[in-house]
PAZAPA-4460 file (N, C-alpha, C; in steps of 0.05 Angstrom, whole numbers, plus 32768, in hexadecimal, padded with zeros to 4 digits):
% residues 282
    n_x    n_y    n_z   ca_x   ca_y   ca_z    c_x    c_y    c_z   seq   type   mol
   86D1   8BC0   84F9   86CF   8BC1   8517   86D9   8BDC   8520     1      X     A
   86D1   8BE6   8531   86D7   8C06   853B   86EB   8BFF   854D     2      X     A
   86F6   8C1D   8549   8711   8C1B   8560   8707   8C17   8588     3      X     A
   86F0   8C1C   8588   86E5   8C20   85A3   86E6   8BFA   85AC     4      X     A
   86D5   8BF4   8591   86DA   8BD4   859A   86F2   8BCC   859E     5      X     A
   8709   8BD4   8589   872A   8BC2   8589   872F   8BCB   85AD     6      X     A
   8722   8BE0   85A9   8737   8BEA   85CB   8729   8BD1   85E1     7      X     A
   8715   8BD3   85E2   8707   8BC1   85F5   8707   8BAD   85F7     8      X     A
   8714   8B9D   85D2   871B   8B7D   85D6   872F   8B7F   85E2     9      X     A
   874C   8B9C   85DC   875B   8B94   85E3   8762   8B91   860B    10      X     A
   8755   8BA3   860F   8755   8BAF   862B   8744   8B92   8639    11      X     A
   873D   8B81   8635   872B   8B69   8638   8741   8B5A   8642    12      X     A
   874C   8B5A   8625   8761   8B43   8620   8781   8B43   863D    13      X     A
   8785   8B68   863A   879C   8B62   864A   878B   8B5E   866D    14      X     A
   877D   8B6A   8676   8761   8B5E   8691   876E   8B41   8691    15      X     A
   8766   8B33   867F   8762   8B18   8681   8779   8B0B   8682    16      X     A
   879B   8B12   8677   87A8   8AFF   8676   87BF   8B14   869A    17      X     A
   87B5   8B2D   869E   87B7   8B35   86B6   87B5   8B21   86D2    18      X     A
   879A   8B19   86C4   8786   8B07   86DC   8796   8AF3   86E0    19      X     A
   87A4   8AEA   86C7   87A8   8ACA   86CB   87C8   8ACB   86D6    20      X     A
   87D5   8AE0   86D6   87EA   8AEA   86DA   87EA   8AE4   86F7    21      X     A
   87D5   8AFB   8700   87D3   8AFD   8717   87C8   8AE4   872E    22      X     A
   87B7   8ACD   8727   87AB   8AB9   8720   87C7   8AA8   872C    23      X     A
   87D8   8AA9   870A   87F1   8A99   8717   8804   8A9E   872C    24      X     A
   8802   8AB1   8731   8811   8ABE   8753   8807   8AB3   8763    25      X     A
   87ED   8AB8   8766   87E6   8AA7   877D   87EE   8A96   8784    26      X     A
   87E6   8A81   8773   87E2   8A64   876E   8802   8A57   8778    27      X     A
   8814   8A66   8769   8833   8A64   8775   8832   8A69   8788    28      X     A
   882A   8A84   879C   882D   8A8E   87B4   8826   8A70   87C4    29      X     A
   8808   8A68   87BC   8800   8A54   87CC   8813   8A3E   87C9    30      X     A
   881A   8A31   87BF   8825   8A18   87B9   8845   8A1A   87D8    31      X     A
   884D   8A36   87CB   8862   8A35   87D8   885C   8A43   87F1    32      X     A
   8844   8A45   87FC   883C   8A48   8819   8845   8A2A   8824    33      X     A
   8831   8A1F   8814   8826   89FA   8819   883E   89EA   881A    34      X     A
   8850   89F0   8803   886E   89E3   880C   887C   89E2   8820    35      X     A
   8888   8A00   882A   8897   8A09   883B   887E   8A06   8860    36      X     A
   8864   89FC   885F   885C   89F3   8872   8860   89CF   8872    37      X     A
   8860   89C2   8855   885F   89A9   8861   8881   89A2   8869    38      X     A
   8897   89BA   8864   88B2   89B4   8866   88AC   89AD   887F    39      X     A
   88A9   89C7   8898   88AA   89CD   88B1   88A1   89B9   88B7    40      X     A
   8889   89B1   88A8   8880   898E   88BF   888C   8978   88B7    41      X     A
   88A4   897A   88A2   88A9   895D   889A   88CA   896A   88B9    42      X     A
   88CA   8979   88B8   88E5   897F   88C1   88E3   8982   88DF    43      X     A
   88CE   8988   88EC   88BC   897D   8901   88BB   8965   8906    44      X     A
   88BA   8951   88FA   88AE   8935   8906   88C4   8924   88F0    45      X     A
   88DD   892A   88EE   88F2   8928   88EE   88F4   8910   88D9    46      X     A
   88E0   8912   88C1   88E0   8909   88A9   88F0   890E   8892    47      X     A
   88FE   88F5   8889   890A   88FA   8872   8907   890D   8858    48      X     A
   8913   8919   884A   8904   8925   882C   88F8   891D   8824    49      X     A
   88E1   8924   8812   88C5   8922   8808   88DC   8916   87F1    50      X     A
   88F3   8918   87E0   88FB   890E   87CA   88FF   88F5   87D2    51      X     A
   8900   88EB   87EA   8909   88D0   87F2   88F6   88BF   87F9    52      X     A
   88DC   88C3   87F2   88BF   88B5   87F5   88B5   88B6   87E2    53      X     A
   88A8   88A4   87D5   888D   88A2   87CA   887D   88B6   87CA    54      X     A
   8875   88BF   87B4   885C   88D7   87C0   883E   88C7   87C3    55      X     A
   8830   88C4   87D2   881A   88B7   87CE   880B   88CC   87D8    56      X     A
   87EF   88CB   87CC   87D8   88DF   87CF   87C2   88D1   87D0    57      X     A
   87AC   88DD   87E7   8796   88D2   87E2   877D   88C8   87D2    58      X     A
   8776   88BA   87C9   8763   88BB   87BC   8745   88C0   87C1    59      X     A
   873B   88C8   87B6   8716   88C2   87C3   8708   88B8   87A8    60      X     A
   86FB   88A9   87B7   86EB   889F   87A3   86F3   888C   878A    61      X     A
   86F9   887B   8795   870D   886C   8782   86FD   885A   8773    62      X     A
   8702   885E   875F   86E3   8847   8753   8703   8834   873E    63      X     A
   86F3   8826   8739   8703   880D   8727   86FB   8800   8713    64      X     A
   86FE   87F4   8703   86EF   87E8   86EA   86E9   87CE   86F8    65      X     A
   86E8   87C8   8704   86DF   87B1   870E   86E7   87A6   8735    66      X     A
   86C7   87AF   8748   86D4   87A8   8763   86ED   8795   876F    67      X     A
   86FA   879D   8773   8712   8792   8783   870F   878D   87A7    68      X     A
   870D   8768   87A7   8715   8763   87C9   872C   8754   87D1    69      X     A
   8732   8765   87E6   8759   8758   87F3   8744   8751   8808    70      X     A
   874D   8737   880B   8748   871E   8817   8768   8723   882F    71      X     A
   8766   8721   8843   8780   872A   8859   8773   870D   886F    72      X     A
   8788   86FA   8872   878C   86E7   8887   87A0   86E9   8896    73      X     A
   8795   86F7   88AE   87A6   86FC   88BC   87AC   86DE   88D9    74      X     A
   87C6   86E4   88EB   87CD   86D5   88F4   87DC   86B7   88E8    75      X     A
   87E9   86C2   88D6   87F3   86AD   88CD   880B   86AC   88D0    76      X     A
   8811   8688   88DF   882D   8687   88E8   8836   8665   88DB    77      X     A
   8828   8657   88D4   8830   863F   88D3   8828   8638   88AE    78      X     A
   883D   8628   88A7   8840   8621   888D   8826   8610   8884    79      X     A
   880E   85FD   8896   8804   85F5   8898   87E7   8605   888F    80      X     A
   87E3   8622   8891   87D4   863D   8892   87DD   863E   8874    81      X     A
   87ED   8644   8872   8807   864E   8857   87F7   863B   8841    82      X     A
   87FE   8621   884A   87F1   861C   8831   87D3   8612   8825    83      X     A
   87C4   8610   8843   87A9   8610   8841   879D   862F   8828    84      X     A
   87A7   8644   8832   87A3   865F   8824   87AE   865B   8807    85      X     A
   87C1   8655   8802   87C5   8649   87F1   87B5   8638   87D1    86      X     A
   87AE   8629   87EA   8796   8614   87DD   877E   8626   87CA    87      X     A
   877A   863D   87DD   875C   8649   87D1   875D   864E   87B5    88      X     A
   874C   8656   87A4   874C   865C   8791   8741   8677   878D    89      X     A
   8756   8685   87A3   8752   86AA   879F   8768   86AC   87AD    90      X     A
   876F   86CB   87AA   878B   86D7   87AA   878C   86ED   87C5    91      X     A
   878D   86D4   87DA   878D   86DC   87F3   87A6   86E3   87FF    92      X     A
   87AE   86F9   8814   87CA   8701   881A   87C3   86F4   883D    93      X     A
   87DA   86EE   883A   87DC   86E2   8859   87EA   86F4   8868    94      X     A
   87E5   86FC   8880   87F3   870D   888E   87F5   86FB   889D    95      X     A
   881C   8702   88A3   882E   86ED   88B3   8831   86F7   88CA    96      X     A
   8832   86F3   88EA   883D   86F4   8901   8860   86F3   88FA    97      X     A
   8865   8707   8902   8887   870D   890B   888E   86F5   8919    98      X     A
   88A3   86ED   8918   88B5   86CC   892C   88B5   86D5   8944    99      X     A
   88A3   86C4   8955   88A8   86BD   896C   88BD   86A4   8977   100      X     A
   88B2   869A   8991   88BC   8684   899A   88AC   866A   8990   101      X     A
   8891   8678   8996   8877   8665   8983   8872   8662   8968   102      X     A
   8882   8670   895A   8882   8675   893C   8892   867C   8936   103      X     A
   88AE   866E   8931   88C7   867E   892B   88CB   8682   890E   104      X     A
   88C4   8669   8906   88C7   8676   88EC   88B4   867C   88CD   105      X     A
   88AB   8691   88DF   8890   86A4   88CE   88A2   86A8   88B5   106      X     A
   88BE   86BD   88AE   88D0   86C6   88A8   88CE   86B4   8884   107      X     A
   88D5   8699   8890   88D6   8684   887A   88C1   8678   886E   108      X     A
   88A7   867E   8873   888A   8677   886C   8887   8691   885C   109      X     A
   888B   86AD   8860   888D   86C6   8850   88A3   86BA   8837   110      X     A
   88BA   86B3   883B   88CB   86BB   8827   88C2   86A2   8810   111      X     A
   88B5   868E   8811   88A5   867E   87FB   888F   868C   87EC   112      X     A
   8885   86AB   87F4   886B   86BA   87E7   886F   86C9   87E2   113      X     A
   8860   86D3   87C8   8861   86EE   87C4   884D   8706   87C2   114      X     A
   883E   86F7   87D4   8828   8705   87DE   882B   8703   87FB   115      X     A
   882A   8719   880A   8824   8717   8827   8826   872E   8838   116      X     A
   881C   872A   884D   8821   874B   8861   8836   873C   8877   117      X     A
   8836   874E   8885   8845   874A   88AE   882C   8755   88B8   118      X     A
   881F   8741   88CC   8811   8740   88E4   881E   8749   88FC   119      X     A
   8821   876B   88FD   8832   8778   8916   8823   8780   892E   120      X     A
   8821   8764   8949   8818   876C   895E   881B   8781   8968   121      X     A
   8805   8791   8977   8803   87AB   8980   87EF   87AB   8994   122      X     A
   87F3   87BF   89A3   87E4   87B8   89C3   87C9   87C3   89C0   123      X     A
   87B9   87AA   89CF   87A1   87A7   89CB   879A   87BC   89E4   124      X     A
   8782   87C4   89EB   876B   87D3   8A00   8763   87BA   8A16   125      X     A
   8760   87A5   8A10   8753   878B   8A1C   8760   8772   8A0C   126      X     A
   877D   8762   8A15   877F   8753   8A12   8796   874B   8A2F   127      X     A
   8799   8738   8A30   87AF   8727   8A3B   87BD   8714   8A37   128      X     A
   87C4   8712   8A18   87D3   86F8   8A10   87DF   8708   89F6   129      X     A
   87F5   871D   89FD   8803   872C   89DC   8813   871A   89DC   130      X     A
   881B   871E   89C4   8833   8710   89B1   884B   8717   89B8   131      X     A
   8867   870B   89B2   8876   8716   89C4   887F   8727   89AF   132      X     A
   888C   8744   89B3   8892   875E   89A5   8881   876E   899C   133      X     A
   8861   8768   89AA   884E   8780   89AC   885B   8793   89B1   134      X     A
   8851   87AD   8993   8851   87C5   89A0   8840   87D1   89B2   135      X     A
   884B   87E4   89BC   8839   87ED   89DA   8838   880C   89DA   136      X     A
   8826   8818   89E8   8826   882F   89DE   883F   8842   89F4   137      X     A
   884C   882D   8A02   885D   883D   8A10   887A   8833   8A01   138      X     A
   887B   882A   89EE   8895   881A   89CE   88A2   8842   89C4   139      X     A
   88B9   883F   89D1   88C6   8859   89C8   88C9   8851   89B0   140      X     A
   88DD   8868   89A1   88DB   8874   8985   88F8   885A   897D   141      X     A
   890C   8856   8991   8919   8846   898F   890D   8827   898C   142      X     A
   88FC   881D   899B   88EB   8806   8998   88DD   87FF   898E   143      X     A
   88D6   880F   897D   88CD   8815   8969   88D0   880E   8948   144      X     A
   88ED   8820   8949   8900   881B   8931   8909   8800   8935   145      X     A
   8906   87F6   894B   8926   87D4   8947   890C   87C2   8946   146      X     A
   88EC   87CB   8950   88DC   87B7   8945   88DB   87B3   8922   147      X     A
   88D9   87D1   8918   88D2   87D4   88FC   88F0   87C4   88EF   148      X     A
   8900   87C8   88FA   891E   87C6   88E8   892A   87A5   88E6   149      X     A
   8917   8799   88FC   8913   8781   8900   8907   8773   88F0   150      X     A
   88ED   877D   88EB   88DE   8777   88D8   88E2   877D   88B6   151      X     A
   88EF   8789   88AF   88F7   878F   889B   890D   877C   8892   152      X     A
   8921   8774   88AC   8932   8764   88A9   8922   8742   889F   153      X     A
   8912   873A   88B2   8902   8724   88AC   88FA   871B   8891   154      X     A
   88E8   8738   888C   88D7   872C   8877   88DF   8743   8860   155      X     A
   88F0   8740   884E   8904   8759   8844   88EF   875F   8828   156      X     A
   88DA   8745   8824   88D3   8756   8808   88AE   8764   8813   157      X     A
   88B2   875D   882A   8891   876C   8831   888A   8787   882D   158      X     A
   8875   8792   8828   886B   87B4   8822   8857   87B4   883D   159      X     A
   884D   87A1   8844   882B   87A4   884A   8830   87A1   886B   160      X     A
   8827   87B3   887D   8822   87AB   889C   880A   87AF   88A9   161      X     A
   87FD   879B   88B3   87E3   879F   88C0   87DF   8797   88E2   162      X     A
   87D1   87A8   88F2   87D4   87A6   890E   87C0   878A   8916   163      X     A
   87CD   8777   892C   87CF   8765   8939   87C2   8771   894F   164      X     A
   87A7   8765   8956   8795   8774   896F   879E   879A   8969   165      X     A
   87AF   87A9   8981   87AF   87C7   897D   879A   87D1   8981   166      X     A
   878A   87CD   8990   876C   87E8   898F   8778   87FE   899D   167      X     A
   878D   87F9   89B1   879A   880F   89C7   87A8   8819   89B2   168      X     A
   87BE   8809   89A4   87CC   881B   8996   87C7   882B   897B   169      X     A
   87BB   8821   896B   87B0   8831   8958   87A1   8848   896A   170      X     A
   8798   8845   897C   8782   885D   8982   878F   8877   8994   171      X     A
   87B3   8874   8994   87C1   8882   89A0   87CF   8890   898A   172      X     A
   87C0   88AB   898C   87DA   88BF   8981   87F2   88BF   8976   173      X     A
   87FF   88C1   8995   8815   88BF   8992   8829   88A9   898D   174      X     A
   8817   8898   898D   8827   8877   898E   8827   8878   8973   175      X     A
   8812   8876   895B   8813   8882   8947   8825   8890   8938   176      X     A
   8827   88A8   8947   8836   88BD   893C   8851   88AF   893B   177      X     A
   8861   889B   894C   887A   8896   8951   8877   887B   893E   178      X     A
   8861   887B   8935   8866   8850   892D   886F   8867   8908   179      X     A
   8851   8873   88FE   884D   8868   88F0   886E   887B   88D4   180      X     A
   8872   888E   88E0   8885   889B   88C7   88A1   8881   88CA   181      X     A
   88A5   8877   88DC   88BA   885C   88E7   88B4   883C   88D2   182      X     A
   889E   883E   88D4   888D   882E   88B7   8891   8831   8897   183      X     A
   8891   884E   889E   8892   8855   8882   88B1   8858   887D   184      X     A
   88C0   8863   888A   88E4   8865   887A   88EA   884B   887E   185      X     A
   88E1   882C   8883   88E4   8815   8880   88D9   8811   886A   186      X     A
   88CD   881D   8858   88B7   8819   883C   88A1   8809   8840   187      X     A
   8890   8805   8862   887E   87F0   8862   8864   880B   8862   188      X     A
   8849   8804   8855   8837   8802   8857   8820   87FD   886F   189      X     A
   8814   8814   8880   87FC   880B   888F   87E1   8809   8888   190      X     A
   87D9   87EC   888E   87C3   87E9   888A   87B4   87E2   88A8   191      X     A
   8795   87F2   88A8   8795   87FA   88C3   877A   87D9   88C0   192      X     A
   877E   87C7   88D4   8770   87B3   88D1   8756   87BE   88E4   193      X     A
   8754   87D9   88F5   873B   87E2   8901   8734   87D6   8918   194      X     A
   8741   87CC   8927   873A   87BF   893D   8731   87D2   8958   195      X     A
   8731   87E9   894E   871C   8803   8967   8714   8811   8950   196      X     A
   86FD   8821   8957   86F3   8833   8949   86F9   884B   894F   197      X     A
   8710   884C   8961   8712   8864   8972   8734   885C   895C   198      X     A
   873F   8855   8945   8752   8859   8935   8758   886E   892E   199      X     A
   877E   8875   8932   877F   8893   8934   8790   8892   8912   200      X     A
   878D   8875   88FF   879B   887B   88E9   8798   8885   88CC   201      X     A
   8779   888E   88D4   8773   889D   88BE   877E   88B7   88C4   202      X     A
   877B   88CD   88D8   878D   88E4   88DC   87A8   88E4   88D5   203      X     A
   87B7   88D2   88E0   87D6   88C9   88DA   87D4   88CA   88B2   204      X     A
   87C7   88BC   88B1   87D1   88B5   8888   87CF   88D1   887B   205      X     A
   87B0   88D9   8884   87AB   8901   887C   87BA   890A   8881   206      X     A
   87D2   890B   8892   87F1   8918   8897   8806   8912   888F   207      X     A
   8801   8901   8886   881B   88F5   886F   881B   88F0   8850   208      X     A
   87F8   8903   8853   87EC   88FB   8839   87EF   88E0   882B   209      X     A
   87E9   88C9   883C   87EE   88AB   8835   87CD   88A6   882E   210      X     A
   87C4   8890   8822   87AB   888F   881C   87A8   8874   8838   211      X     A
   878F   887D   8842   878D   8869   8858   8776   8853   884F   212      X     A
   8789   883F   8856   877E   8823   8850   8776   8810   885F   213      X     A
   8767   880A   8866   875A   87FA   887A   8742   87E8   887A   214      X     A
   873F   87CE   8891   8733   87B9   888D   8711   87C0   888A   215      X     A
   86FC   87B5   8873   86EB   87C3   887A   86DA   87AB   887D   216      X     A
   86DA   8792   8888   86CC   877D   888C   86DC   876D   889E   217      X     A
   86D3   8760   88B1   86DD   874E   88C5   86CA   8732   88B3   218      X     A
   86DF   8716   88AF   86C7   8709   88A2   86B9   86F3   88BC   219      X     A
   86D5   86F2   88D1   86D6   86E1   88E0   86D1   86D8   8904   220      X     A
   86BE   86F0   8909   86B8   86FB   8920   86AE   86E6   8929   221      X     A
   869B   86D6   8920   8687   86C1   8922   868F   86A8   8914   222      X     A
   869E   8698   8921   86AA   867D   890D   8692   8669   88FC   223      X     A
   867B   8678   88FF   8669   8669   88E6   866C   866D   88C9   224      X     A
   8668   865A   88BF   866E   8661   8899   8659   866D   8892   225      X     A
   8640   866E   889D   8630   867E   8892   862D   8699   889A   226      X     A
   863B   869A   88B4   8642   86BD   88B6   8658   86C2   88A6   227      X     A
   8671   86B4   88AB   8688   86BB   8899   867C   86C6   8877   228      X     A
   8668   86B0   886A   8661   86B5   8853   865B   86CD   8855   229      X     A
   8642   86DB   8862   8630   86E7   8867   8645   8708   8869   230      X     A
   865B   86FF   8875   866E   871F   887B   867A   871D   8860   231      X     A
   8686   8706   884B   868F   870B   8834   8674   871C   8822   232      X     A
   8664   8710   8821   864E   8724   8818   8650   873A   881F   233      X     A
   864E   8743   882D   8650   8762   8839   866A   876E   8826   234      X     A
   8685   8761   882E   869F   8769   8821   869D   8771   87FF   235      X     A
   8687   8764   87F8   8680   876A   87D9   8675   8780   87CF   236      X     A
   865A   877D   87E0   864D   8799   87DB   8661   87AC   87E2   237      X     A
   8675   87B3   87FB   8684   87C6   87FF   8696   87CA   87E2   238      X     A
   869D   87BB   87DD   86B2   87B1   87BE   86A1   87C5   87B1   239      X     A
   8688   87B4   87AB   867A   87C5   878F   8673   87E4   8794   240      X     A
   8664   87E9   87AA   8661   8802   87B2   867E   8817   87AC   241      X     A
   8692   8810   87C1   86AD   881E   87B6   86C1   881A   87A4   242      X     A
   86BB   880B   8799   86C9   87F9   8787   86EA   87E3   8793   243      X     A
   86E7   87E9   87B0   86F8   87D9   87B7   86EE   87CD   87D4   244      X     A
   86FD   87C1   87E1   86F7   87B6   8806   870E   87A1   8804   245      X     A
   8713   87A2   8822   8729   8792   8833   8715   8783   8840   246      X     A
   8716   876B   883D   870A   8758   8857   871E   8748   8869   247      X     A
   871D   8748   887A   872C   873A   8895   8725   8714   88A0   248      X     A
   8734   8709   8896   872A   86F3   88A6   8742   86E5   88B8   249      X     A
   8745   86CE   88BB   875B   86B9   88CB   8751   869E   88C1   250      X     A
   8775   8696   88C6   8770   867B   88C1   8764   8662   88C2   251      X     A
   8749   8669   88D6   8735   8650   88D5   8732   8643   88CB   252      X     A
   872E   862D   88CE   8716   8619   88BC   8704   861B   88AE   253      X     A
   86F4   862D   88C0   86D7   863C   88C0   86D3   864A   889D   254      X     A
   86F3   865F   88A6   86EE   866E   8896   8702   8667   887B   255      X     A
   870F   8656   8879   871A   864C   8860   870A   863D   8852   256      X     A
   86F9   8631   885F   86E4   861C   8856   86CC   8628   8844   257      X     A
   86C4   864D   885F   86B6   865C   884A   86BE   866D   8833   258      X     A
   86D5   8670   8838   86DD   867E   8818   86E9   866B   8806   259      X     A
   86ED   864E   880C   86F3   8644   87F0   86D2   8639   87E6   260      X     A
   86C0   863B   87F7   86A4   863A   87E8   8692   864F   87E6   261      X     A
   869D   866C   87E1   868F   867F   87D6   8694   868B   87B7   262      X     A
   8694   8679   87AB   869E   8674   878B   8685   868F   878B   263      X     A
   866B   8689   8788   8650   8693   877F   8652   86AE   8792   264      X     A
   865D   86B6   87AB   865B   86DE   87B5   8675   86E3   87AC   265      X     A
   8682   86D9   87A0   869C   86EC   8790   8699   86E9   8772   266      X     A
   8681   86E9   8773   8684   86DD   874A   867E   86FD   8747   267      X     A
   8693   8705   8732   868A   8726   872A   86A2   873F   8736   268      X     A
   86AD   8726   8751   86CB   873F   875C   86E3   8735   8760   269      X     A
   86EE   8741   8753   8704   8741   8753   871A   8740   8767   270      X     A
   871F   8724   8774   8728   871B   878D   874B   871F   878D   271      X     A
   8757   8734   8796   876E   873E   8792   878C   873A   87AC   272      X     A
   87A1   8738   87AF   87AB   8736   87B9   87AC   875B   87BF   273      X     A
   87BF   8761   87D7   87B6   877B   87EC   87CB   8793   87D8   274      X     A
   87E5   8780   87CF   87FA   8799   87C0   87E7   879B   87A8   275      X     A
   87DB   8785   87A0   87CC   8792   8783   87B8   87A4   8786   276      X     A
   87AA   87A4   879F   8794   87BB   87A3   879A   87CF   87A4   277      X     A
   87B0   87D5   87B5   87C2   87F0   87BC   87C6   87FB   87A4   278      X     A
   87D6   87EE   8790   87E8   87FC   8775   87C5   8804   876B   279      X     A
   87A9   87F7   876D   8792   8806   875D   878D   881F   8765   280      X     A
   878E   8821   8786   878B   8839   8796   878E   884E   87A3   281      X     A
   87B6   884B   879F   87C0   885C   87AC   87BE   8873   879E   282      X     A
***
């Protein structure tokens, strides 16, 4: 080999590990741009240390070895609900109403399961009959916390929270901005049940880098079993297509009647309770 070549492998060689040198500067520079900006906003919006959370990151595109559906019954307050759901022969999570005067004790229908969410009323666009301890989009940062701290108190082993009506509040900013980091240093989970399309909680999770999770089938709009059927179908293909889906129903008749006789549109998916979906997807 000539000396003209050794020079030029060598002169190649140091180019290249220059590059990567230089390459790795960057790449540091960047990181610790990206850091010292997400400080300012954790330190801004007056969030605990990133060492004191969970790191959760988005996913896209989540595929699975086999479609996964969380089945979510919401409005559930009476032991009577409790154990009709129960009965089914799929691994349905009941989302409980917080204790009222009409339902005091939600609290003790949770602490017999170990599957379940909190059903947390939140102010609707068009209703007139809330629950009593609706949030509202005028619920300061204090009323906030003694709703969440309340709830935590209640139901001490829950992760999972999903909005009760809310089209006003989910679709508020700022109401948002004050519910949901108050959610999270309680260790609960939002799951956005979609009740406006004007939902401001996909922006909120992209800022907390939370993976946003939300209802993608209503089964029970129409108390017929053959619509109810007809929307579990849908909830499948969504399943298979993404390899997962949330369907939404209530404690009907209607609709307990149609999911304990859809043996034949869930043959093939994997009918999951909502913490087991999460741990596939987060």
């Amino acid at each position: 080999m000539s000396i003209v070549a050794i020079l030029m492998g060598l002169a190649g060689w140091i180019g290249y590990e220059m590059g990567k040198e230089q390459a790795s500067k960057r790449y540091h520079s960047t990181v610790t741009h990206y850091q010292r900006d997400i400080e300012k906003l954790r330190k801004k919006l007056k969030l605990p240390p990133a060492s004191g959370t969970p790191k959760i990151q988005v996913k896209e595109g989540v595929r699975l070895k086999h479609p996964k559906l969380a089945i979510i019954i919401d409005d559930v307050a009476f032991a009577s609900q409790v154990k009709t759901i129960r009965a089914l022969p799929w691994a349905i999570t009941p989302s409980i109403f917080p204790p009222t005067s009409r339902h005091p004790d939600t609290p003790k229908l949770a602490a017999k399961l170990d599957h379940y969410m909190i059903h947390l009323p939140m102010e609707a666009m068009h209703y007139n009959n809330p629950e009593d301890g609706t949030l509202t989009t005028e619920s300061s940062n204090a009323e906030i916390d003694l709703r969440i701290r309340k709830l935590r108190h209640w139901f001490p082993q829950a992760h999972f929270i999903n909005n009760h009506t809310g089209s006003k509040f989910t679709a508020d900013m700022a109401s948002m901005e004050r519910f949901f980091p108050i959610a999270k240093r309680y260790g609960f989970v939002f799951i956005d049940s979609r009740t406006t399309p004007k939902t401001v909680v996909p922006r909120i999770c992209k800022e907390y880098h939370d993976p946003y999770i939300a209802r993608d089938v209503f089964l029970d709009n129409n108390p017929d079993i053959d619509y109810i059927q007809n929307q579990l179908k849908k909830a499948v293909r969504i399943a298979k297509s993404q390899g997962y889906a949330i369907a939404i129903g209530h404690p009907h008749a209607s609709t307990l009647k149609a999911l304990a006789d859809s043996k034949s549109i869930l043959k093939g998916i994997d009918v999951v309770y909502i913490d087991e979906l999460y741990e596939k997807i987060r």
